[in-house]
N, C-alpha and C positions, 0 to 999 in steps of 0.2 A: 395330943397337944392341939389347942384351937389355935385359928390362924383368924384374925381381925381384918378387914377389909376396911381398907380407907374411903369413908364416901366424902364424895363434896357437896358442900354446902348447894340448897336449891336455886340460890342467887347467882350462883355462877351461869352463865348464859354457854352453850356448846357453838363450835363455829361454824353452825348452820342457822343459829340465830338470825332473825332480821333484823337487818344493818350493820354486821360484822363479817367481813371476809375470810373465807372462806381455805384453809391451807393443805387442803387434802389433796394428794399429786402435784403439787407445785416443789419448784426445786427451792432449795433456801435462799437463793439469792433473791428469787422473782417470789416467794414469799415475804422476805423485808421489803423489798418495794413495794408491794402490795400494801401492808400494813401500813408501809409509811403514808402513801397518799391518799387512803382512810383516814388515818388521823389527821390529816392535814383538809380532807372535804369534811368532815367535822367539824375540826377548829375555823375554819373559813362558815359553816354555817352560823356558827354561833360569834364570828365576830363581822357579821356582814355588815347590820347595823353600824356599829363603831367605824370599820371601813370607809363607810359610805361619807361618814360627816370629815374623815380622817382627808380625803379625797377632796370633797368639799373647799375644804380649809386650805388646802393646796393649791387650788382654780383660784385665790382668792390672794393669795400670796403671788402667785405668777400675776394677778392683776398691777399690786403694786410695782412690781419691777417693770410691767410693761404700759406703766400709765405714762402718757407723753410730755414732757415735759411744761409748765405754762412759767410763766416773766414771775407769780404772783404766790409761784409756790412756797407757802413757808415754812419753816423750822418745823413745827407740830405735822403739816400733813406728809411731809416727804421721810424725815428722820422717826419722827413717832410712828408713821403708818408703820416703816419696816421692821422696827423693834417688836410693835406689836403683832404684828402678821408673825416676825419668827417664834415670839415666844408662844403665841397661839397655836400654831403650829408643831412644837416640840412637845406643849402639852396635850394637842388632841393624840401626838403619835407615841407619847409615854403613856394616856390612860388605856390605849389599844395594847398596847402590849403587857400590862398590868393585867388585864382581862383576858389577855390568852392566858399567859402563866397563872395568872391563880385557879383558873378553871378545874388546873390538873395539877395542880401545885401538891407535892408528897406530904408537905407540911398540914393541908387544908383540909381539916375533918369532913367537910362535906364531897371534897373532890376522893377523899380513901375507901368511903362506902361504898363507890362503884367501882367493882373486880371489872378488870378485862382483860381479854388474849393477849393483850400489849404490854412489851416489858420499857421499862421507864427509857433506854436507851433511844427508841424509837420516835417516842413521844417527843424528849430533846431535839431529837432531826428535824420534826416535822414541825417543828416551834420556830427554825431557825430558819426554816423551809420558808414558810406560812408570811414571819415575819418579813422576810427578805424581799417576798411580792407582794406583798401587801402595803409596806412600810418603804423600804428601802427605793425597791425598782420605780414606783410614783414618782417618788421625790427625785429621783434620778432623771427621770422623763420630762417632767415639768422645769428642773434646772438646766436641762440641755436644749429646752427651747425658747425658755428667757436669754440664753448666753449664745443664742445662733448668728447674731449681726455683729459681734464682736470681734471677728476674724479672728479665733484662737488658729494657734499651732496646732499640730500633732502633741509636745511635749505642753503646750498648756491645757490642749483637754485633758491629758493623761492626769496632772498634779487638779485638776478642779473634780474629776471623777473620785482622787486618792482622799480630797478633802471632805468631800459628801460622806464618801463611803467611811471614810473615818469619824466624821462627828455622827454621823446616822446611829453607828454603830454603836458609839459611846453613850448614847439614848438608850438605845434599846440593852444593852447589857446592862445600863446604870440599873435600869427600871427592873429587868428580870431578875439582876441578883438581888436585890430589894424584896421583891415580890417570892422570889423562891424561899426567904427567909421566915414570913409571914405564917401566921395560925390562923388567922382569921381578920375581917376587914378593918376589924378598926386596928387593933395591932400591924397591919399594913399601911395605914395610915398615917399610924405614930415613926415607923423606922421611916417612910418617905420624908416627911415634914422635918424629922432630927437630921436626918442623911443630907439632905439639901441643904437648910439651913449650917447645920456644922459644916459642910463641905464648901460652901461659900463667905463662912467666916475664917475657917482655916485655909484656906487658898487666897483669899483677898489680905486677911492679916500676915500671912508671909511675902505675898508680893510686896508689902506695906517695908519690911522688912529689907528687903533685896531692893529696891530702891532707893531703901537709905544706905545700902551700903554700895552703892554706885558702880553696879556691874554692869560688862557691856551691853545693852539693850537686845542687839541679833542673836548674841550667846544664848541669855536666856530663853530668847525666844526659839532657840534652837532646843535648847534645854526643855523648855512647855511643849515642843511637838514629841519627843521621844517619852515623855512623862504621860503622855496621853497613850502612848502605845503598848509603854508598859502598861498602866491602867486598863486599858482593853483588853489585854491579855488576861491580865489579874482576875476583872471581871467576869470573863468570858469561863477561864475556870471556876468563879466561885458559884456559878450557874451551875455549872454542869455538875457539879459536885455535890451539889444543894438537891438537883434534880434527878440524878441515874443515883451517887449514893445514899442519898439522904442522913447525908453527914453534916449536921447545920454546924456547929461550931469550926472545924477548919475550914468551910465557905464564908461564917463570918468574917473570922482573921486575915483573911484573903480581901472580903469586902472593904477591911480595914486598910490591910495595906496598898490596897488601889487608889484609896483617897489620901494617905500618909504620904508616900514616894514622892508625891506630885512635887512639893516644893523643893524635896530634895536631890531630887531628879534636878529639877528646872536651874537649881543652884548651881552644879556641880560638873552640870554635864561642860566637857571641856572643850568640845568642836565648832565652830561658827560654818554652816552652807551657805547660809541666804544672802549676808552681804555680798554684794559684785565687787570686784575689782573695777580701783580708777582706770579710767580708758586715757591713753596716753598718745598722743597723735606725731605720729612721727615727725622728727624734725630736722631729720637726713637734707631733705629739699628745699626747706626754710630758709631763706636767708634776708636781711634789711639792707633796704638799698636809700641811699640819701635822697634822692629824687625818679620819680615815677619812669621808668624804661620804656621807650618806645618798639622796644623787640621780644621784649620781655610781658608776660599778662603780670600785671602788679595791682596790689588793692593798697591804695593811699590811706595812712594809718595818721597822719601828720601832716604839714606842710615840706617836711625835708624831710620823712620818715613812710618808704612806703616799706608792703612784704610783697616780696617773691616764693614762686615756689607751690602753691596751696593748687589743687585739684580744679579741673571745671566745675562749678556753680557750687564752690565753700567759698563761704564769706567768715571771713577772724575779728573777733569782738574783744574788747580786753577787758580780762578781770582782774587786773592788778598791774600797776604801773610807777614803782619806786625804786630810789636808791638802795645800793647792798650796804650797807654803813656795817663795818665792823662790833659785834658785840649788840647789835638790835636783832629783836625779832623781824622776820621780813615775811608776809606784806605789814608794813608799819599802819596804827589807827589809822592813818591819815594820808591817803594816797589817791589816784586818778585809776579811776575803772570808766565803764561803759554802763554796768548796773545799777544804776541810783534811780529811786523813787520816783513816780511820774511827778515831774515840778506841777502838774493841772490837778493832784489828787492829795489825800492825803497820804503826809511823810511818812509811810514804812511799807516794809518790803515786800507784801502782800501788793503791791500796787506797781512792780519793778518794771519797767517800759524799758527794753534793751533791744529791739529793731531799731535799727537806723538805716540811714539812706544807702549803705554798703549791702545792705538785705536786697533793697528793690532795685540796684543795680546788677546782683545776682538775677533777679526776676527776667529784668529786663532784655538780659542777656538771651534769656532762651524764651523769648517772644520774639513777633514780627519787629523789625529793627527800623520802620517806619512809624510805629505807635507813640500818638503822645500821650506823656507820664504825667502825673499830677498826684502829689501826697497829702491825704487826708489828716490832720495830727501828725504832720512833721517831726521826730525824731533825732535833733542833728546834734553831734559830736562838739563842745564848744572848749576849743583847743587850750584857753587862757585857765578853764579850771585846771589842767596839768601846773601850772605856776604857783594857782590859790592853795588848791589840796596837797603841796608841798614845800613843810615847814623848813626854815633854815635852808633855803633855797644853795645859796652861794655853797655851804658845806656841801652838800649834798652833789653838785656838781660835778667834786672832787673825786666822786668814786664812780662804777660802773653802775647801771642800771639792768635789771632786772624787768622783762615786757611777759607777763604770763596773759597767754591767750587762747579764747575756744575758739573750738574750730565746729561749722556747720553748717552743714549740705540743705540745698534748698528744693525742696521735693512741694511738686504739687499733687496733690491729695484731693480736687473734686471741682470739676469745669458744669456747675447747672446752672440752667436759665429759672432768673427768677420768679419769672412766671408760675414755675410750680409752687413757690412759695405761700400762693396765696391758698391754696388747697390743702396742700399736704405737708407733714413733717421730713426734712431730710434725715439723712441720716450719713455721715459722714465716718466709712471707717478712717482712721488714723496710723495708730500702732496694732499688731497682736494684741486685743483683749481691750483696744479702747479705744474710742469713736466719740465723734463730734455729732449731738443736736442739734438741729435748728429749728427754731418756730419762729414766725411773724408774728408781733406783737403788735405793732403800732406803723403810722403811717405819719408821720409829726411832716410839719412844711418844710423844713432843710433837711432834715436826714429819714434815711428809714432803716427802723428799729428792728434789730433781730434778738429776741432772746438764746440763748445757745448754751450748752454746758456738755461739758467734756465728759464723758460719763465711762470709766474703766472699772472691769472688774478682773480680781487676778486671787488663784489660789492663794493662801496662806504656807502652805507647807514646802516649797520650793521659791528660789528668784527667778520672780517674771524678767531679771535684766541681766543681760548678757555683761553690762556696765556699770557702774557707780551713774546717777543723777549729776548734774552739774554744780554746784555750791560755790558762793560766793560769797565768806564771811560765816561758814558756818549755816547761810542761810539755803534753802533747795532754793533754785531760780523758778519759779512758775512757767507754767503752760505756757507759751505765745506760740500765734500764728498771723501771717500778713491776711488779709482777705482784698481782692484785685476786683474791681465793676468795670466788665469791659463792654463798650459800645462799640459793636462791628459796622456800624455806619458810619459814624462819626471818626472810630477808629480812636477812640480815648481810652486811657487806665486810667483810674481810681484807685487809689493804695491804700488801705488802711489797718496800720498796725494794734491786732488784738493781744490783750492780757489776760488769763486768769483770775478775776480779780477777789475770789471767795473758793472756799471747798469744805465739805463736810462728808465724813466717812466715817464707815464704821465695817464692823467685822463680826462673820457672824458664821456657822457652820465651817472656821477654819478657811472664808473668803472675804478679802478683801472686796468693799465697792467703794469706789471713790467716784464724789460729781466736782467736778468743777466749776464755778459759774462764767459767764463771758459776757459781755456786753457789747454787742457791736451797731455800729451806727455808718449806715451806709450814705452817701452824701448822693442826694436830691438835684438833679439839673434843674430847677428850679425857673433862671434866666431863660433857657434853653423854651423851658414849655410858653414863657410868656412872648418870646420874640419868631417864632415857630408854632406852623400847625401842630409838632408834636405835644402830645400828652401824655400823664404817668397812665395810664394803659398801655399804648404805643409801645413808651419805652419798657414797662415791664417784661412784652412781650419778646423783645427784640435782646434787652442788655443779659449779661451773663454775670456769674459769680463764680469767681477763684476761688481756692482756697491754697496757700503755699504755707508748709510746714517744713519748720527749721529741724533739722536730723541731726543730733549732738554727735560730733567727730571725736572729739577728746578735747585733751588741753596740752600747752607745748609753751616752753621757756625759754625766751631768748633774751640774751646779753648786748646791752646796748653800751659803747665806750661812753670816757667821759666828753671824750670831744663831740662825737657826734651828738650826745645831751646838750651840751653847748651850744650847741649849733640850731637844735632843735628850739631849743628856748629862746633864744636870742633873736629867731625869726617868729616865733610864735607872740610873743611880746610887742615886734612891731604891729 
């Protein structure tokens, strides 16, 4: 009986080959690693090139985020530039990983004609290896040092690392299970161009969808982060499936169902994380007294109506100020708040001016107590709109009122001389993850001009807020802060209350950046230089700049009689 001998082919290379390692005496474990990090100084040689531009393009991105802010910036170079940089970006790091995977891709006739020691399992690792340093950890480096003066938490770097790493990743699977599917290039070409496009018509035309059917906007967005996870997983299998078994059809259907779930994921999912709960300010301590206490610290809300009770340095603003009338909704259209449009700007609420003179008596309080005060744009409370903004006066009399009020702690947040102004940009932290700009623009004869913008950035996939925002009609209140010019010679404040008066954001790798605009104008001693040797040098050198930020405490309801409304009105009137 002859006995046949199996030879192999002369193409097969033995594992003394050069440039293939070597696994004679090595134990199994430290022979898979072996292998592994061959394949991977391989793949790294042949995608240095692509690396390098990949890299590039990421220096170029961190530029945009950390270009300093100018008065003149507009719409196209600040919004456009970052659109552009990201999508530039996503595509240098999707054609990188197209060119690892198909190099060695099971599908890729020209990648099957080269036998090697390496079993497909291997090759996977070292793709996911390759990609991770290559692609991921960059990106990771370059976003943690755009995001260093934003004074994150602990738990805000943790969700801004969970959001990179998750949208990174959703790149890099989208493209390898793509790429693992593929024959050859232009058939890789054709599934990209239909996968994208279809995936951004069937993701947009259901959101299209879900909007008309008016569901709760955090839901679903809570819905869109777990539809991504799924998705990543999906994907993540259909790679690997496509790559160790080369089994293309259940990798398809998997590719499939990664993009299908999304919106029904997003639809259905039934939990809400991200909104905060309203923050509710205790009102144990709270009480209205009809005339200001001389034993008592009270903040006069009225003529005959002050509050007792509130914390050293909170000051109470009121966002709602009506009758409880039986069978009305309460607060009725038509009532007295503190929140109304700046009467100097245009009417809407982009423009809300709600510091008033109870803010810089807060200030004032915890400054030198011989300092004199003086308000920039005035602010003041004018008692007689309570009468106007309430229709059917005499009825309404008749029943009790209703006083909903925020409460807000007054925090200073940055004591520099403005001298440096003229050199360099500030930079003011604020909250966890969002900080104040400032640049010198202008030098005008009464005032001088600061451009400024509140600039925060906050993961997507968790609430940056321990609390609900403040709202007043439905509307968020904007950004304000007082800014204080104090001369330690003279021994004068300057007050002047800032608003947010613009913002544009947008979202991008599963984070939030939000700028806000500001306009601040600081007031010019003017008289001072002409009747005095001093001069704007001088005083450059010498005055200072506050900055006092209002800290939102909650909100809290208190019940005013009819008598005492009476009483309020009747004195208010004279």
């Amino acid at each position: 009986m002859k006995t046949s001998s199996l030879s192999l082919p002369s193409s097969l290379p033995d594992a003394s080959h050069k440039g293939l390692p070597s696994g004679h005496g090595m134990p199994r474990q430290s022979k898979f690693i072996h292998l592994l990090f061959h394949q991977c100084r391989k793949d790294f040689l042949h995608l240095r090139f692509p690396a390098t531009i990949f890299l590039f393009v990421l220096l170029l991105r961190l530029l945009t985020h950390l270009e300093p802010h100018q008065q003149h910036l507009t719409l196209f170079s600040f919004f456009n530039a970052n659109w552009v940089m990201e999508l530039l970006t996503h595509g240098i790091a999707a054609t990188t990983v197209c060119m690892s995977i198909f190099s060695d891709c099971a599908s890729n006739s020209h990648a099957t004609v080269r036998t090697r020691p390496i079993g497909p399992g291997v090759v996977f690792l070292a793709k996911i290896l390759l990609l991770a340093v290559i692609v991921l950890f960059p990106w990771l480096l370059v976003d943690f040092y755009a995001a260093k003066n934003f004074g994150y938490t602990p738990s805000l770097w943790t969700g801004r690392i969970a959001a990179i790493v998750l949208s990174v990743s959703l790149v890099i699977s989208f493209t390898a299970a793509i790429t693992s599917l593929a024959s050859n290039p232009r058939q890789l070409l054709i599934f990209m161009t239909l996968a994208i496009l279809g995936s951004l018509v069937w993701i947009e035309g259901t959101q299209y969808i879900q909007r008309s059917a008016n569901l709760p906007p955090m839901r679903l967005w809570c819905g869109g982060i777990v539809s991504a996870i799924v998705g990543l997983v999906a994907l993540l299998m259909s790679w690997a499936i496509s790559s160790i078994t080369h089994r293309r059809t259940p990798a398809f259907w998997l590719f499939i169902f990664a993009i299908g779930q999304q919106p029904f994921t997003k639809t259905f999912w039934p939990h809400d994380w991200f909104s905060p709960p309203s923050l509710n300010y205790p009102s144990t301590n709270l009480s209205t007294l009809p005339q200001p206490s001389s034993t008592v610290a009270t903040q006069n809300l009225f003529q005959t109506l002050s509050l007792s009770g509130l914390r050293q340095n909170e000051v109470a603003s009121i966002v709602a100020f009506a009758p409880m009338i039986p069978g009305d909704h309460w607060p009725p259209d038509s009532h007295y708040r503190d929140y109304e449009p700046d009467r100097h700007r245009q009417e809407n609420w982009s423009t809300i001016q709600w510091l008033h003179l109870d803010h810089l008596r807060a200030i004032a309080r915890q400054s030198d107590p011989d300092l004199l005060w003086s308000e920039f744009n005035p602010n003041h409370r004018v008692r007689r709109d309570l009468v106007e903004k309430t229709p059917h006066l005499e009825t309404a009399l008749q029943y009790p009122w209703k006083l909903r009020l925020a409460i807000h702690n007054l925090r200073q947040v940055a004591d520099l001389s403005l001298e440096t102004f003229q050199h360099h940009r500030q930079i003011v932290p604020l909250l966890p993850g969002s900080r104040l700009e400032l640049n010198v623009v202008s030098r005008p004869h009464f005032e001088y001009e600061v451009s400024a913008r509140i600039h925060s950035r906050f993961d997507a996939l968790t609430s940056h807020q321990s609390f609900a925002p403040l709202e007043v009609m439905d509307y968020r209140i904007p950004t304000s802060f007082m800014v204080v010019v104090h001369d330690p010679v003279t021994r004068e404040n300057s007050a002047t209350p800032v608003v947010a008066t613009s913002d544009q954001s947008f979202i991008f790798n599963w984070i939030w950046q939000v700028t806000e605009r500001c306009d601040v104008f600081l007031p010019v001693p003017q008289a001072r230089f002409a009747l005095t040797p001093l001069n704007f040098e001088s005083w450059m050198k010498r005055a200072r700049l506050q900055i006092w930020l209002p800290e939102y405490r909650g909100t809290v309801d208190l019940e005013i009689t009819a008598d005492q409304m009476r009483q309020l009105v009747e004195t208010s009137a004279k």
